[in-house]
N, C-alpha and C positions, 0 to 999 in steps of 0.2 A: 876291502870295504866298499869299495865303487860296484862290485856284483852285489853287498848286500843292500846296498843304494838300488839299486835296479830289482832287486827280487822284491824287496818294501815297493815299488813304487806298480809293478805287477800285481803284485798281493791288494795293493790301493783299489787298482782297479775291479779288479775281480770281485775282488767285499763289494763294492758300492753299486756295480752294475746291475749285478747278484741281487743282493737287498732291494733293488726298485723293481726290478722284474719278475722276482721270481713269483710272486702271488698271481699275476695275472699270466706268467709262463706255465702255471699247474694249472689254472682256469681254458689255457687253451689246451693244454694236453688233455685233460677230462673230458671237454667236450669235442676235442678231436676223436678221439677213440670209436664215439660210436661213429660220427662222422664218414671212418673208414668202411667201415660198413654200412651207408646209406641206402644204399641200390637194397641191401637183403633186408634192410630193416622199415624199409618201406612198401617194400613189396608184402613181409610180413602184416603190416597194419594196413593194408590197403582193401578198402571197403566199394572202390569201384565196381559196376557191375560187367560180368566177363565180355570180352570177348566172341564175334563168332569164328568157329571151328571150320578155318578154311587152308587149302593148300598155300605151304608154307610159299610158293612162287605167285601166287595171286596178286597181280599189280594193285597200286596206290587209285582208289576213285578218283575223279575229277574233284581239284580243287575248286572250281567255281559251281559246284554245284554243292558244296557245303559252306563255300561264303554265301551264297544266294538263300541257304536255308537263316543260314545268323540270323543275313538280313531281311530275312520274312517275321522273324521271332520279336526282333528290335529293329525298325524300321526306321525311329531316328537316333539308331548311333550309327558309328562308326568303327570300322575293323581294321584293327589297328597294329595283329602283327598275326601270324602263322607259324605254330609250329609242328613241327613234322618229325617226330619219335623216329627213332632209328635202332630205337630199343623193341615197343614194344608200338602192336598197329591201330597208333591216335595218332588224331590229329585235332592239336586245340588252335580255335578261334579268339584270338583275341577282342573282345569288345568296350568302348565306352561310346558317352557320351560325348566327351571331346579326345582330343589328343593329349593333352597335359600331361604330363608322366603320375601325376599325385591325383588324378580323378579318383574319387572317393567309389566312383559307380563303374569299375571297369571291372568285366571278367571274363572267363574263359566259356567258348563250348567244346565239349568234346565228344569226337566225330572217331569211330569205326573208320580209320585209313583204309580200309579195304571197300566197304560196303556201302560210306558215308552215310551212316545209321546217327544218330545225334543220341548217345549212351546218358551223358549228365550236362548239366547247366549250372553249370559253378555258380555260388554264390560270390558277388564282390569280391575284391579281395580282403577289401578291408574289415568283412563282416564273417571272413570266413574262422573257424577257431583256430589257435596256436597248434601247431602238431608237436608232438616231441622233437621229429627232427627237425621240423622250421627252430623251434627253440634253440636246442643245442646250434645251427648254423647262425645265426641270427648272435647270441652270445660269443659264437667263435669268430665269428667277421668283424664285427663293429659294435659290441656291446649295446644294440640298441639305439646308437647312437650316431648311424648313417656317415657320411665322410669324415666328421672330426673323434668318431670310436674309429673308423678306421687307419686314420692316421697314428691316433695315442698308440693302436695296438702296435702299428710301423715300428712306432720310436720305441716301443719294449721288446719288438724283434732285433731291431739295431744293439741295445741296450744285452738282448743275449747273447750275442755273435760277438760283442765285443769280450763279455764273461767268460764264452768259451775260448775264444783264443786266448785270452791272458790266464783260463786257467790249465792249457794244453802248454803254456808257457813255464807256469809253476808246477807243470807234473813232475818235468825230472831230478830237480832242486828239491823237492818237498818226496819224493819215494825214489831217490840214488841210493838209498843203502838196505836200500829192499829185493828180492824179488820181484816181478812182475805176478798182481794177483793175491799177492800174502795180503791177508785179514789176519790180526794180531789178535785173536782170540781170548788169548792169555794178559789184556790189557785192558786200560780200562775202556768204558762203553765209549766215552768219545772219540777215543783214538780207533775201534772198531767201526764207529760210523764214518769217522774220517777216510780209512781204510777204504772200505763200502764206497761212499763219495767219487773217491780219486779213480779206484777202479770201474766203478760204472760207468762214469766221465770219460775216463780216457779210451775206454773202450766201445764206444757210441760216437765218439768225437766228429768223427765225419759224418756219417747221420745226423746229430743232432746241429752241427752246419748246414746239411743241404737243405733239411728244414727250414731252420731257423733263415736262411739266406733266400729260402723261396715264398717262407711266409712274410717275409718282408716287401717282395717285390707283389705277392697276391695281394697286399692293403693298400699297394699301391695304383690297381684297375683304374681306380674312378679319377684321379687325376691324370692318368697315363691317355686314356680313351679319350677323355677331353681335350686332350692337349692335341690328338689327332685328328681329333675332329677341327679344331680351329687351324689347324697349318695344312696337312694333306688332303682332306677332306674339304676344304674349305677352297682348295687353289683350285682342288677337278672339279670344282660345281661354282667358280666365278664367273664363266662362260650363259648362266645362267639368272647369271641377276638381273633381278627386276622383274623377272617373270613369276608369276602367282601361281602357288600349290594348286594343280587339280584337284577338283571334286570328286569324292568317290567315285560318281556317275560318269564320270568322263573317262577311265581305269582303264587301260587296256586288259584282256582277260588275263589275269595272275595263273591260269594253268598253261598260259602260251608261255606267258613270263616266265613260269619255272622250268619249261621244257628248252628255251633257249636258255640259261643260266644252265642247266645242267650242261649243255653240249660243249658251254665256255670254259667248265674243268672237269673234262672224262676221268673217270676212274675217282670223282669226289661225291660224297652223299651230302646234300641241301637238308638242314636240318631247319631251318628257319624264316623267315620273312618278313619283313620289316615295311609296315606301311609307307606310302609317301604321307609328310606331314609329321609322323612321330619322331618324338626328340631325339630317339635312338638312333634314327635314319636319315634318309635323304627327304628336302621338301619334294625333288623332282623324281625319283626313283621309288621303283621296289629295290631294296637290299636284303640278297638274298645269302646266305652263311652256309659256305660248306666246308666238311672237312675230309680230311684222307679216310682211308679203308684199311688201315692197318693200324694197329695197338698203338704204332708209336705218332703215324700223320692222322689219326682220329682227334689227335687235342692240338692238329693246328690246321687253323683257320684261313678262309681264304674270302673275302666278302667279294659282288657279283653287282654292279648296280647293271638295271634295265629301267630306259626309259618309259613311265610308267602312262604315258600318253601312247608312244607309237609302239612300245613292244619292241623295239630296237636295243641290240646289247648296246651300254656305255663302255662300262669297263671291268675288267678282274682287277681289282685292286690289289696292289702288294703291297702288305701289311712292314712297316715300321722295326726293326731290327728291336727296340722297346718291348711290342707288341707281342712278337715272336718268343722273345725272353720270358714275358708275362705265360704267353701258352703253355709252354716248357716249363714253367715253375709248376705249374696245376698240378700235374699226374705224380711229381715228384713229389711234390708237398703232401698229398695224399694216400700217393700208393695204390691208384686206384687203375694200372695202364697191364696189368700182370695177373690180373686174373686174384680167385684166393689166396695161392699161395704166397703174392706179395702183401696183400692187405694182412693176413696172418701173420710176416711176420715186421708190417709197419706198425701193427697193433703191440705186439711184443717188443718193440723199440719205443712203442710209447709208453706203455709199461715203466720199462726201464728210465725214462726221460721223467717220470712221475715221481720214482725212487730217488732219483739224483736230487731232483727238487727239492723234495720233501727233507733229504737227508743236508742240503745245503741249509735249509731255515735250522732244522736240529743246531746243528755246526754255527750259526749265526750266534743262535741264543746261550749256548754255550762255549764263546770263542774265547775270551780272553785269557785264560792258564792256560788252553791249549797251544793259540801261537804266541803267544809273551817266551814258553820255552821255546819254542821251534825258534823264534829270533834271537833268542839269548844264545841259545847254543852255539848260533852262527857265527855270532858275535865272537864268542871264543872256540871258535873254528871245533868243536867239540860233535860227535856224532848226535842223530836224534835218538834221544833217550827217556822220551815224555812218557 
């Protein structure tokens, strides 16, 4: 009696976790999907104009001589971060009018990294139109709804981590007198979707954990980064207070900047640049972002502040054991660190992750004859026989 006390109280949780999450657990599978394919599906719809056709060893132009073009274009903004494609050879200019992270009027140029040719002049961002994939990421992150969609999604990842292990709890209680695999064919359609259910569940389990356990800690970015910036961030730049953000004009040149920063992690590529003054950065520093050169140290980061008066390194930053965990979740959660043939088949695990869902709400809507026997039998220790 006391196990069938504990398999009820398993069973409890699994229904009710299930039930809250699952709708917006198939909302994120759906839009994950194409997700894992970003890179090709935006390459497909990209209407940017080419490229020019130069040896693939042809160094990066001078960065200050395409910040100097920005700011011939837009004279009173300001340039507010740099980034630097390690994909493909751009290089976008961040600009507004102030620093504020929500300027209405801030956007990109973008610059031929080879040639420093100026190719487009993004519109705003806020004027620019919805893309499919801005959508689909935009719904998968935060429902639209910036840190507090990103936390609800947190608690409905929590909410599935907790489903899966209580129902990897109730796998071997609920198919011990089965085969591994058997779909009861010959039965009725619930118990066939049950069937279905159990076995694509159990057989994804870990996958749909290390998802589920990395999409939790990816919603959690924006409070994680913030919390860094107020303790470690905050103790290496108290040596500095009281002293006032310099003015653009005052800048040491950002292409010395990033050739000392590179020297400060050999063998890392500088994919970014972080004005002084913007919220994301330092008031005192360029903050510059590199990562490693191989599949797996490509998705972890290593930030570079240089004092953005004298051009003097500060520091390599070592990034927060949190932080590191957050990086490590990215590639995992998407599948995106292995080339095709992992994205093919995180895509076919999501697949499956969509089946389970789908076959879980079935199983909801149709539950009570099916486990009223399943408990009854227990009850009188009788095989399942539904």
């Amino acid at each position: 009696m006391a196990q069938l006390k504990n398999i009820k109280r398993w069973f409890w949780w699994h229904r009710w976790t299930s039930l809250i999450c699952t709708l917006f657990l198939l909302l994120l599978c759906l839009t994950g999907l194409p997700l894992i394919f970003g890179e090709e599906i935006d390459k497909l719809l990209d209407k940017d104009p080419p490229y020019a056709v130069l040896p693939k060893e042809t160094p990066m132009a001078n960065l200050d001589g395409m910040v100097n073009a920005s700011k011939r274009l837009y004279p009173k903004q300001l340039v507010t971060y740099l980034f630097l494609d390690d994909e493909e050879p751009q290089v976008l200019v961040g600009m507004a009018p102030t620093m504020k992270p929500d300027d209405k009027l801030e956007h990109s140029m973008q610059f031929d990294a080879r040639t420093a040719k100026l190719l487009k002049d993004e519109l705003p961002f806020t004027q620019q139109p919805q893309t499919f994939m801005g959508l689909m990421l935009s719904l998968h992150i935060d429902l639209f709804m910036e840190l507090p969609g990103e936390l609800f999604l947190g608690l409905m990842g929590v909410l599935f981590v907790i489903s899966m292990i209580s129902g990897i709890v109730l796998y071997a209680p609920f198919m011990k007198k089965l085969d591994f695999g058997t779909l009861r064919q010959d039965r009725s359609r619930r118990l066939k979707w049950l069937d279905l259910h159990n076995l694509l569940g159990i057989a994804t389990a870990v996958w749909l954990l290390v998802v589920g356990i990395t999409g939790v800690i990816n919603e959690l970015s924006t409070p994680l980064f913030g919390l860094w910036q107020i303790t470690d961030v905050k103790t290496m730049l108290d040596k500095y207070h009281g002293q006032p953000t310099p003015k653009q004009q005052e800048l040491t040149s950002v292409q010395d900047a990033h050739d000392i920063a590179k020297k400060a992690v050999p063998g890392m590529i500088i994919t970014s640049v972080i004005y002084p003054g913007n919220t994301f950065g330092s008031p005192y520093h360029y903050l510059f972002w590199a990562h490693g050169n191989t599949p797996l140290t490509s998705r972890l980061f290593s930030p570079v502040l240089v004092d953005a008066r004298t051009g003097k390194l500060t520091a390599v930053v070592k990034m927060p054991f949190y932080l590191r965990a957050l990086e490590v979740s990215r590639p995992l959660h998407f599948g995106d660190y292995g080339g095709m043939p992992l994205k093919i088949l995180w895509a076919l695990f999501d697949v499956v992750a969509i089946v389970v869902l789908v076959s879980g709400i079935y199983l909801w809507f149709d539950r009570r004859k099916l486990y009223a026997t399943y408990f009854k039998n227990m009850e009188t220790n009788q095989e399942i026989n539904a």
